[in-house]
N, C-alpha and C positions, 0 to 999 in steps of 0.2 A: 504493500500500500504506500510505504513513504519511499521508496524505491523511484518513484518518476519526479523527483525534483531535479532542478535543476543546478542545484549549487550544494558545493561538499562544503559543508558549514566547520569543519574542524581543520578545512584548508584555508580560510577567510581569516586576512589580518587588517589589523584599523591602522590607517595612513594617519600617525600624528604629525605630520609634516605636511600634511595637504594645503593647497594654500584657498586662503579663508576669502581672497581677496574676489568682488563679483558673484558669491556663491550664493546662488539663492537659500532660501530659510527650510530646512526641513519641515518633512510630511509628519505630521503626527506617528504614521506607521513606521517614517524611516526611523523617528527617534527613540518608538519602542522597541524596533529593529537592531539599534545600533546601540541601546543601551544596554540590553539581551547580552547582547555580540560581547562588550566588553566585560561585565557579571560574568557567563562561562565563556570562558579563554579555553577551554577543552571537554570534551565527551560532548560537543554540542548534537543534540538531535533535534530534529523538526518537530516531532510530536510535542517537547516542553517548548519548542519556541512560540508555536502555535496557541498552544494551550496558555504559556504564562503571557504572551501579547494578546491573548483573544483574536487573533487575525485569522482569518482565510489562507488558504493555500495560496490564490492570487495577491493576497494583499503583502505578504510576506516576499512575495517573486518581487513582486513591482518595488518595495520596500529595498529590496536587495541590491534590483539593477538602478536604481535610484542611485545607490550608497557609491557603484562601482562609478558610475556616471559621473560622480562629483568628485571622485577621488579621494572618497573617505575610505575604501575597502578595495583589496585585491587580494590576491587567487597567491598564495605562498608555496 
């Protein structure tokens, strides 16, 4: 079932260098996305992401490519 995601979430690291500068203001979803993200640093699975954001499977995608898009996250 959690098998068709699209992103390995225990290969995801947060860009603290990204530059801040023109960045539009986070999604609500990105921020409980990215707050999530930073809380488990490892064993992350979809099921607690889901469950502790209350997102969607969709909202968590969109959330995600949001994060890569701005340059807060990438693929390690």
């Amino acid at each position: 079932m959690m098998n068709d995601f699209n992103w390995d979430l225990n290969r995801l690291a947060i860009d603290t260098n990204s530059n801040t500068e023109g960045r539009r203001s986070l999604t609500r979803e990105e921020m409980f996305v990215l707050s999530w993200l930073i809380f488990y640093n490892k064993d992350r699975d979809y099921r607690q992401l889901l469950g502790d954001c209350k997102l969607s499977k969709e909202q968590c995608e969109i959330a995600l490519q949001g994060l890569t898009d701005l340059g807060l996250l990438y693929l390690r």
